[in-house]
C-alpha positions in Angstrom: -13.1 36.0 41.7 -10.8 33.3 39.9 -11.5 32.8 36.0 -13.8 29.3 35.7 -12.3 26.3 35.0 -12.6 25.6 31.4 -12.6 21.2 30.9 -15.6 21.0 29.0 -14.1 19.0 25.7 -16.6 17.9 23.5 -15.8 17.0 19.8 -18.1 17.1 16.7 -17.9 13.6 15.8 -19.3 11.5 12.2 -20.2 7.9 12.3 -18.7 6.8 9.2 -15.7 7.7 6.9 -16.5 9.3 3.8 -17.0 6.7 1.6 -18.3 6.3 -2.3 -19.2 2.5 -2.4 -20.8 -0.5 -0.2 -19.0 -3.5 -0.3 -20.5 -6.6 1.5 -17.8 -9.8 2.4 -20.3 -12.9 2.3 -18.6 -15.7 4.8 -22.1 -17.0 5.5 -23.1 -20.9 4.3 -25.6 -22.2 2.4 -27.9 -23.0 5.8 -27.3 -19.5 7.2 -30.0 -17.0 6.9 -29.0 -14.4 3.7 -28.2 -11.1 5.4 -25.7 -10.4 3.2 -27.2 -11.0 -0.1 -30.6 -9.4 1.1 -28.6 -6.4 2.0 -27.1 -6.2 -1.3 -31.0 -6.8 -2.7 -32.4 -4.4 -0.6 -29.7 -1.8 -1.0 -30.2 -2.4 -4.9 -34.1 -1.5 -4.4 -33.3 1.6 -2.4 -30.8 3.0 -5.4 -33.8 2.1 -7.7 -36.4 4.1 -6.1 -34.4 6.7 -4.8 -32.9 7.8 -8.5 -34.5 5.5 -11.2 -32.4 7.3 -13.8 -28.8 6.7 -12.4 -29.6 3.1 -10.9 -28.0 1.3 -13.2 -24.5 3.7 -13.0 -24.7 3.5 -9.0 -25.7 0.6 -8.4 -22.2 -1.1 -9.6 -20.7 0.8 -6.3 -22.6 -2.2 -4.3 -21.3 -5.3 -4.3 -21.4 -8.5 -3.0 -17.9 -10.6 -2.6 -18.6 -14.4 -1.7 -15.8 -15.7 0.3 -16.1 -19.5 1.3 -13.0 -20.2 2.7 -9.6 -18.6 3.0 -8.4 -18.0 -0.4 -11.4 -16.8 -1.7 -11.4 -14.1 1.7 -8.2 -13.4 0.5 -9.2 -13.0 -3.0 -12.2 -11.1 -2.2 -9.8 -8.4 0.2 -7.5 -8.4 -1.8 -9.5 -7.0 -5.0 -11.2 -4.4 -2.9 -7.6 -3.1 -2.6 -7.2 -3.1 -5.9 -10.3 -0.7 -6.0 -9.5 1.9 -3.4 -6.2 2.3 -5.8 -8.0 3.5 -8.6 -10.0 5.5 -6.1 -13.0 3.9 -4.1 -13.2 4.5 -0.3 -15.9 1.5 1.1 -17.8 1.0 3.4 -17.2 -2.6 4.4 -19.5 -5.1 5.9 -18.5 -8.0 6.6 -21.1 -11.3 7.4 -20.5 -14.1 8.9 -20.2 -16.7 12.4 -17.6 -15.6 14.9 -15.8 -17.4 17.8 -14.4 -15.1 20.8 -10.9 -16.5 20.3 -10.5 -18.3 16.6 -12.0 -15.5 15.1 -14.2 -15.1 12.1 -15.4 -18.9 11.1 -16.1 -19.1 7.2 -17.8 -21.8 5.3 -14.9 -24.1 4.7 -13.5 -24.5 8.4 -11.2 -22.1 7.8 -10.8 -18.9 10.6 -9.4 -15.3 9.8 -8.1 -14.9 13.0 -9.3 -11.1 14.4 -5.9 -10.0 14.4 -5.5 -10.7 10.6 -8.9 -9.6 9.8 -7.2 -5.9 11.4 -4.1 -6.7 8.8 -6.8 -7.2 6.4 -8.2 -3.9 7.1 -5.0 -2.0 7.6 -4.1 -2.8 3.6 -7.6 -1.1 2.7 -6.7 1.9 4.6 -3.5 2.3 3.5 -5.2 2.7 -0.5 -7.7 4.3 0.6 -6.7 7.4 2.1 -7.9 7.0 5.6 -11.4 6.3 4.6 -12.9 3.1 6.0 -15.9 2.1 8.2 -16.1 -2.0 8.9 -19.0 -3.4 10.2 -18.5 -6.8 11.4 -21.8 -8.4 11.6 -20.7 -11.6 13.3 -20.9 -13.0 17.3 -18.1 -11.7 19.1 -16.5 -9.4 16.5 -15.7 -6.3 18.8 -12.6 -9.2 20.1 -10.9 -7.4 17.4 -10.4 -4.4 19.3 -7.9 -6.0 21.7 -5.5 -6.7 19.6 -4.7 -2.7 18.6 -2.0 -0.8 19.5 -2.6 2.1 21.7 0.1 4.3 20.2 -0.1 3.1 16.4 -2.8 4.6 13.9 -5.8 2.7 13.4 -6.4 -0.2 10.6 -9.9 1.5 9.9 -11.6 4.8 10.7 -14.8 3.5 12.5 -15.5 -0.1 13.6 -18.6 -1.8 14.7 -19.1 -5.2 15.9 -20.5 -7.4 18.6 -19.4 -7.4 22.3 -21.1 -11.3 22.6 -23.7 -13.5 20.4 -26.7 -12.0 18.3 -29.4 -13.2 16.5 -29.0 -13.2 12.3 -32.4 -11.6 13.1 -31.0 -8.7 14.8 -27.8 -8.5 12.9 -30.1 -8.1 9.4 -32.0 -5.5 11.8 -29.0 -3.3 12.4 -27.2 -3.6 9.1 -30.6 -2.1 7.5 -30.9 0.7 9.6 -27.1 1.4 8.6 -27.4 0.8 4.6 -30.5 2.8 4.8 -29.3 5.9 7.1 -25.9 6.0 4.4 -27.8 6.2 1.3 -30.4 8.8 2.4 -28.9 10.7 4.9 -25.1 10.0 4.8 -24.8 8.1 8.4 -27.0 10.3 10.3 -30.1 8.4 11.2 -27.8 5.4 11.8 -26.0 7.7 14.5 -28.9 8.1 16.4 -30.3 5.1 16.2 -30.6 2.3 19.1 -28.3 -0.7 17.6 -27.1 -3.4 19.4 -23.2 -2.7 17.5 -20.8 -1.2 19.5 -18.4 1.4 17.8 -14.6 1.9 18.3 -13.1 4.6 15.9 -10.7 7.2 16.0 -12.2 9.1 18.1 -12.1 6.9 21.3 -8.5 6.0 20.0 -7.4 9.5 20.5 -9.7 10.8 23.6 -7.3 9.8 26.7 -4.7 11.3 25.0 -6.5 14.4 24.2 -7.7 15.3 27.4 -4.6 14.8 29.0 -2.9 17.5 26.7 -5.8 19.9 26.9 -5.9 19.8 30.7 -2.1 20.3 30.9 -3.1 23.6 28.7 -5.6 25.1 30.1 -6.4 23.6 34.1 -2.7 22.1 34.5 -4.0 22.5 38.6 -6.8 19.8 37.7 -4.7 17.5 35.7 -1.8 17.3 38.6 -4.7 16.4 41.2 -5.8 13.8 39.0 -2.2 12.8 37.4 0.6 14.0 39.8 3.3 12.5 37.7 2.5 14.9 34.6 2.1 18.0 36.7 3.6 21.3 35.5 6.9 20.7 37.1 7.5 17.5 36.6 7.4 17.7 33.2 9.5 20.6 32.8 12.0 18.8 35.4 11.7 16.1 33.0 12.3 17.8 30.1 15.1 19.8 31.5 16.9 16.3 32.1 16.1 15.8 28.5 17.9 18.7 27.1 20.9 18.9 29.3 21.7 14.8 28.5 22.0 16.2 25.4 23.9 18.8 25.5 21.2 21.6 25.4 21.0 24.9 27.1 18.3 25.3 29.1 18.2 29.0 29.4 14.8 30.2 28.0 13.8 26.0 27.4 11.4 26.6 30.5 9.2 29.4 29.0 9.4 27.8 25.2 8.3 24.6 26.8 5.4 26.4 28.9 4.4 28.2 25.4 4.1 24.9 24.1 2.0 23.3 26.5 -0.1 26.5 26.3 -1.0 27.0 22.8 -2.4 23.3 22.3 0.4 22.0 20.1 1.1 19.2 22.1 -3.0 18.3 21.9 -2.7 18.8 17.9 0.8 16.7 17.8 -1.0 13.8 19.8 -3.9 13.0 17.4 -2.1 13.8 14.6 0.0 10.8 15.2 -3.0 8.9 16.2 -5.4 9.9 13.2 -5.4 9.5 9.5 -5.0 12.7 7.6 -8.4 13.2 6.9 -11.1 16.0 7.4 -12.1 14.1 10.9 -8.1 15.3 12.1 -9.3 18.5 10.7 -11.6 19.4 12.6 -10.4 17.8 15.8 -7.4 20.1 15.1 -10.3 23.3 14.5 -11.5 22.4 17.9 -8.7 22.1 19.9 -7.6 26.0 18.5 -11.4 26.9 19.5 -10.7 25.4 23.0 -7.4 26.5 23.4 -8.3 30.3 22.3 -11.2 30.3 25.2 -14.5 29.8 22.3 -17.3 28.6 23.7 -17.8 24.8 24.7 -18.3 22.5 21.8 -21.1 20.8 21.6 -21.0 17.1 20.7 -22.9 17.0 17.1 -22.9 14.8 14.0 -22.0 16.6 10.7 -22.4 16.0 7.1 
């Protein structure tokens, strides 16, 4: 009897970077409904009752930034920066009207397109160490997602926005469930919750990639039927042509190349481009060596 196929992948995933503050980007008007500054008030009143005694320490880690127009966006992203240098990681919501094309619409007139609101976000990352969750609680605000690059690292960790319109009703709905969940529980609730946000983070970033490596490791038979172009011989054909334009021998190349593809290096070189250094690389990385050395399937499971 042949051994089982083994293509059962499944990561332990998180639903938020590790973060130490909650920082909300106001771009609502005077005649919108408050979900911003009610957040802020009701995450204020949650600090309070949760730990009465260090409420008035923590409760500096939740701010509100008002930003009515363009410079003051600017402004406001621009000091939250300044933050994750001296060592904050935020979470970042950001309220406000968007339009599928213009992108976010503030106050004044003025749009952040959703390719510069990405810039904007890439800047945070960059101080902050890998760590940032944006929740974009605006119509339309998942358009932001087609304007990333498929082989580039990601200008945020996790991102959660709106595929179409949504009421401020539901919006101040979802976003509660989230503050809530990250104060009490760290994200977990939240992750199991039924929200009308969609999610695009790392992990979906890395997962076409992944698979494809971890097939050519361990059912390269499966992966050929499926991708005849990356079978077993044609990438060693390939990577023969490789060597000898450059001058290379090739004898023993074929087995170092097949030891590669075997021991999951390639899997762990993939997301390791793709991913911030962070503990979520860490433990893809842990579960690709678990997969690799024949451990049980993983189980897909939230962790602290």
């Amino acid at each position: 009897m042949g051994r089982p196929e083994r293509t059962r992948f499944q990561l332990r995933k998180i639903g938020f970077s590790e973060a130490n503050a909650i920082f909300i980007v106001d771009c609502l008007g005077e005649g919108d409904l408050q979900t911003g500054r009610s957040r802020l008030q009701g995450m204020h009143d949650l600090l309070l009752e949760m730990d009465p005694d260090k409420y008035d320490y923590f409760r500096d880690f939740a701010r509100h930034f008002e930003a009515s127009n363009a410079q003051q966006f600017d402004e406001s992203l621009g000091e939250i920066v300044r933050l994750c240098r001296i060592g904050i990681r935020p979470i970042l919501f950001i309220d406000g009207h968007g339009h599928p094309e213009k992108g976010l619409r503030l106050p004044s007139g003025d749009h952040v397109s959703w390719l510069d609101l990405l810039c904007y976000c890439r800047k945070i990352i960059q101080t902050s160490a890998g760590e940032l969750t944006v929740i974009v609680a605006a119509c339309h605000s998942m358009k932001a997602i087609k304007h990333l690059g498929e082989e580039d690292r990601l200008p945020f960790a996790f991102y959660y926005g709106y595929p179409s319109t949504v009421s401020a009703g539901a919006i101040a709905d979802d976003t509660k469930v989230i503050y809530q969940s990250l104060l009490r529980d760290g994200g977990e609730t939240a992750m199991k919750a039924d929200l009308r946000l969609q999610i695009f983070s790392e992990y979906e970033h890395v997962e076409t990639h992944l698979a494809t490596a971890l097939l050519m490791a361990s059912e390269p038979s499966i992966l050929a039927g499926l991708m005849p172009g990356l079978s077993r011989s044609n990438v060693s054909r390939m990577f023969e042509q490789t060597a000898l334009s450059q001058g290379l021998r090739l004898a023993g190349k074929r087995k170092e190349l097949n030891s590669i593809l075997n021991s999951g290096h390639l899997a762990v070189e993939l997301v390791s481009k793709r991913m911030h250094d962070t503990r979520r690389l860490q433990m893809i990385i842990e579960d690709i060596h678990r997969f690799i050395a024949g451990g049980a399937d993983i189980q897909s499971t939230s962790t602290d």
